[in-house]
N, C-alpha and C positions, 0 to 999 in steps of 0.2 A: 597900487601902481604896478603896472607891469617891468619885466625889465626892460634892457635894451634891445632893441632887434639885433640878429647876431651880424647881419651889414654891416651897423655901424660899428660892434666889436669887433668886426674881424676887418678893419679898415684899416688901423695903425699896423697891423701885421702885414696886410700886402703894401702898403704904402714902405713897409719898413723895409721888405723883398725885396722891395723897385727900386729901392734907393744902395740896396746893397750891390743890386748887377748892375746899376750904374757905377759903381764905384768898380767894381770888378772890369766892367767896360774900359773905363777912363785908366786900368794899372794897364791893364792890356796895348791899347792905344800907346801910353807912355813906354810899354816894350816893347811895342813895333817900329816908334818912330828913334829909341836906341840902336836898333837892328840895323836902321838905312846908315848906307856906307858912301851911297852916288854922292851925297854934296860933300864940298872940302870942308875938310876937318876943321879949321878953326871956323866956320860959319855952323856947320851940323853942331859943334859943342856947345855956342851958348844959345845956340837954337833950342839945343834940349833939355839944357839946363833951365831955358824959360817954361818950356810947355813941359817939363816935369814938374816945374815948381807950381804951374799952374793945375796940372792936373792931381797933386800932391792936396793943393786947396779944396777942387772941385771934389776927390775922393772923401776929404774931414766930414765934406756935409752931409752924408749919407750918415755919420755915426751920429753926429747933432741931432740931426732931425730924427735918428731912428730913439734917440732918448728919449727923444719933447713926446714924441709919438707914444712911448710905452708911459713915459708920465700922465700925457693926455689919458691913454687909457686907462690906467688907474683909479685917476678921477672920475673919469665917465661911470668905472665899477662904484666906486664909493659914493657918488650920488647918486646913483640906479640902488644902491644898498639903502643907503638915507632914504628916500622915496620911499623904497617898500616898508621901514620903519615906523616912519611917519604916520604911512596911510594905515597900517596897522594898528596903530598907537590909537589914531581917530576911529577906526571900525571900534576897538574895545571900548573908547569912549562913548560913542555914540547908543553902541550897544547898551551900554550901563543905565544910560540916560533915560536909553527909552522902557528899559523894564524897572528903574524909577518912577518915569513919568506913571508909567502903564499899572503901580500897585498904588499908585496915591490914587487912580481913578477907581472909585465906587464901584461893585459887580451888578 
């Protein structure tokens, strides 16, 4: 078995990337809309008390998914590992077999 193409390993890393500048995006966003002064204060406060807390939410999942992502890939190594095992395990066998087979046969 071959391994994996490196595509698909190196998928969970830019997935992991994208999820990180989104998250860097959404702290940003949330320091911008701190900054604005024009609305009155008791409207701006719990205005940004919500879209902090929202964006506070929307930043976690960048870390979640960048875990599942590297757990994913883990996986994907240790069955691309299994696989080349396997198919090794059955080349030595098959081999064996057939220079078995091949001395029982008469010359």
């Amino acid at each position: 078995m071959s391994p994996l193409p490196k595509s698909i390993s190196s998928l969970p890393r830019f997935i992991s990337s994208l999820l990180r500048s989104i998250s860097s995006l959404a702290r940003s966003i949330s320091s911008l809309l701190r900054s604005i002064s024009s609305v009155p204060r008791s409207i701006s406060s719990s205005l940004l008390r919500f879209i902090s807390s929202l964006l506070r939410s929307i930043s976690s999942i960048p870390r979640f998914t960048s875990s599942l992502l590297r757990s994913i890939s883990c996986i994907l190594r240790s069955i691309s590992s299994l696989m080349r095992s396997i198919s090794s395990s059955l080349l030595r066998l098959i081999s064996s077999l057939m220079r078995s087979i091949s001395s029982q046969i008469p010359s």
